[in-house]
N, C-alpha and C positions, 0 to 999 in steps of 0.2 A: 347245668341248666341255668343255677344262679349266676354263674358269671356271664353266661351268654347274656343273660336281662337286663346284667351292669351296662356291658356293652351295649347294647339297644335302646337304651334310657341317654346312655352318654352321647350315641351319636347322634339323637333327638333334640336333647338340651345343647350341644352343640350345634346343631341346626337351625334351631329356635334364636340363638344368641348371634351367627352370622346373619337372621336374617333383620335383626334388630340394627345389626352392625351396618348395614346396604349404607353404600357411600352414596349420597343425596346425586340427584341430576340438576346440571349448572345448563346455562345460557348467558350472554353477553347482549347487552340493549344493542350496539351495533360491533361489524367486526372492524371499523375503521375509525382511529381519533386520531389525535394530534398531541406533540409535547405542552404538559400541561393541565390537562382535561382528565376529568375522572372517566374510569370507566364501572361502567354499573354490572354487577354479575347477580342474576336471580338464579335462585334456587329452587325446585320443583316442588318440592315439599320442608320445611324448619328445618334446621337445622337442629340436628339432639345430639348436641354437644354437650359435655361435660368436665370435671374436672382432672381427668384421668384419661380422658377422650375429646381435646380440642379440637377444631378447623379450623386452618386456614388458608388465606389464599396469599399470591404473590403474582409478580407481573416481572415475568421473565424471557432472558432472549429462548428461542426455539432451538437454538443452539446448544446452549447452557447446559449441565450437567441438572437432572431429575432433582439430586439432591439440596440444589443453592436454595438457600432460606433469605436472600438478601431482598428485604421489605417485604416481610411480612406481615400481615395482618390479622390478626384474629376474628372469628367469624361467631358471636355469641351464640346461645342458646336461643334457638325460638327465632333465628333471625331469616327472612323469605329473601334479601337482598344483602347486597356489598358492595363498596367503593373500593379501586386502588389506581392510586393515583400513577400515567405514563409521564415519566421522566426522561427516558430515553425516547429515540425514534428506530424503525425498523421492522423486522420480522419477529413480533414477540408473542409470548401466549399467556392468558392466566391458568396458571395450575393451581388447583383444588388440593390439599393436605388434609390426613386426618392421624388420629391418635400419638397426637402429642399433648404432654410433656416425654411421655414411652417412648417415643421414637421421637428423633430432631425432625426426619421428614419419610412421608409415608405419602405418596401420591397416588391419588384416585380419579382425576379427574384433569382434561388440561383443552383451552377454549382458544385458537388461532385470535391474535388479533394485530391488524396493522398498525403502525404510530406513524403519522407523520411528523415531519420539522414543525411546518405550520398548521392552523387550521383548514386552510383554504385544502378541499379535498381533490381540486383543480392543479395543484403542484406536482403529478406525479410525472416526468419525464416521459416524453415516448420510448420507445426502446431504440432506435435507432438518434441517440442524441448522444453515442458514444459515452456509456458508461464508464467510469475508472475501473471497476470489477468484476470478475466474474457474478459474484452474488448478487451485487448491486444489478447488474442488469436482470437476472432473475427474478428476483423481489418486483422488479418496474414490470417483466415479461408478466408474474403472475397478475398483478394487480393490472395490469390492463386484461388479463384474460377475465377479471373475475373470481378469481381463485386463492385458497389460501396459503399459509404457509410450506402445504404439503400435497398441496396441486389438486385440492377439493374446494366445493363450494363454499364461497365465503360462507362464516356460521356456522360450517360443522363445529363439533363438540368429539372431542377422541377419549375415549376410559387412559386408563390409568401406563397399558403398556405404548408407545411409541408408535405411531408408525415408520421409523425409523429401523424397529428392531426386527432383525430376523430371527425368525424361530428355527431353523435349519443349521446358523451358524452360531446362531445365542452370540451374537454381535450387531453394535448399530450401526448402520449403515452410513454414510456421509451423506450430509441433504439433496446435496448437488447432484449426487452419482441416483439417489432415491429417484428423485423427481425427473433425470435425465433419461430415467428406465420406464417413469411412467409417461411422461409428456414428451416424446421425440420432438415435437417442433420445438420444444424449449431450448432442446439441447443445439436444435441450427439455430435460432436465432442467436442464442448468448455462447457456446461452447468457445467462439472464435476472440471473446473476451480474453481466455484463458493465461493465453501468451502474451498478445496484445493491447495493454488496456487502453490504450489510446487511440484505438482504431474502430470508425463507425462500425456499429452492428447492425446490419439491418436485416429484414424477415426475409425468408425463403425467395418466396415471389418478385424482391424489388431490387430492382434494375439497378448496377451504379449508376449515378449522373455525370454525362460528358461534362470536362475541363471547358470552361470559358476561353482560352487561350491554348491555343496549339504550341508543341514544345518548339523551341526555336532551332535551326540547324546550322550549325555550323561552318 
């Protein structure tokens, strides 16, 4: 009977201490910047960080492996906001870390965000402007849909597991192949990249344009 009590007391105080643990909920002031510009991430409730229990965050490609810690940042005690600063351009996210120095990297939390080259939000290619890449023209496909890295509304916010990951194969899926399962027009518009990168892509619906000049015969 007494050890059952132990047991009942432990998985209580165990209870009690995950829910102390609850990894804060993030947001991003916009899901689009430019190289250069900070980007701001609030946080729902302080951060109750400690010295045995840090946060931090990082602004990484959506490609990237969960684990890369390259610029990171520390996210104090007590802090409702954060800066990190995009350096690169693309398809990147900020992910949320927690209980470090214990672990190099422990992710809870991960927020789509677009970079561009420049500020102008106006730069972004049509999709039919003949991209060099398969991705590249995806990235241009999303972002004129409206959509983020993973073919949701700009501004979502995803927890800690991927939506990349499958739970059936406990394998991540490739972005390309993800998004091309969920957004079929994606896959007609840009799939023809593939092979070809130097050959216009254009959407389902558009016609090629007649030659100016007819071939000449011989």
């Amino acid at each position: 009977m007494r050890s059952k009590l132990i047991l009942i007391l432990s998985g209580l105080a165990a209870g009690a201490l995950a829910a102390c643990d609850t990894a804060p909920t993030m947001s991003v002031a916009s899901s689009t910047a430019a190289v250069g510009e900070d980007i701001v991430v609030s946080f729902k409730t302080p951060i109750k960080g400690k010295a045995s229990n840090l946060h931090w965050i990082a602004l990484q490609s959506v490609d990237s492996p969960d684990s890369r810690s390259t610029g990171r940042v520390v996210v104090e005690h007590g802090q409702t906001t954060a800066r990190v600063r995009a350096t690169d351009s693309g398809s990147l996210e900020v992910r949320l870390h927690d209980r470090y120095p214990q672990e190099e990297s422990h992710l809870v939390a991960r927020a789509p965000v677009r970079v561009l080259a420049t500020s102008g939000k106006a730069d972004i290619p049509p999709v039919a402007s003949a991209p060099p890449t398969e991705k590249e023209c995806l990235d241009q496909w999303l972002a004129a849909q409206k959509l983020d890295a993973y073919g949701s509304p700009e501004g979502s916010v995803y927890a800690n597991v991927s939506p990349l990951f499958d739970q059936a194969s406990q394998r991540l899926t490739p972005r390309i192949t993800y998004l091309y399962a969920k957004l079929p027009n994606a896959k007609l518009a840009c799939a023809s990249a593939r092979d070809q990168p130097g050959r216009e892509v254009r959407a389902p619906d558009e016609q090629a344009k007649p030659t100016d000049k007819a071939p000449q015969q011989e």
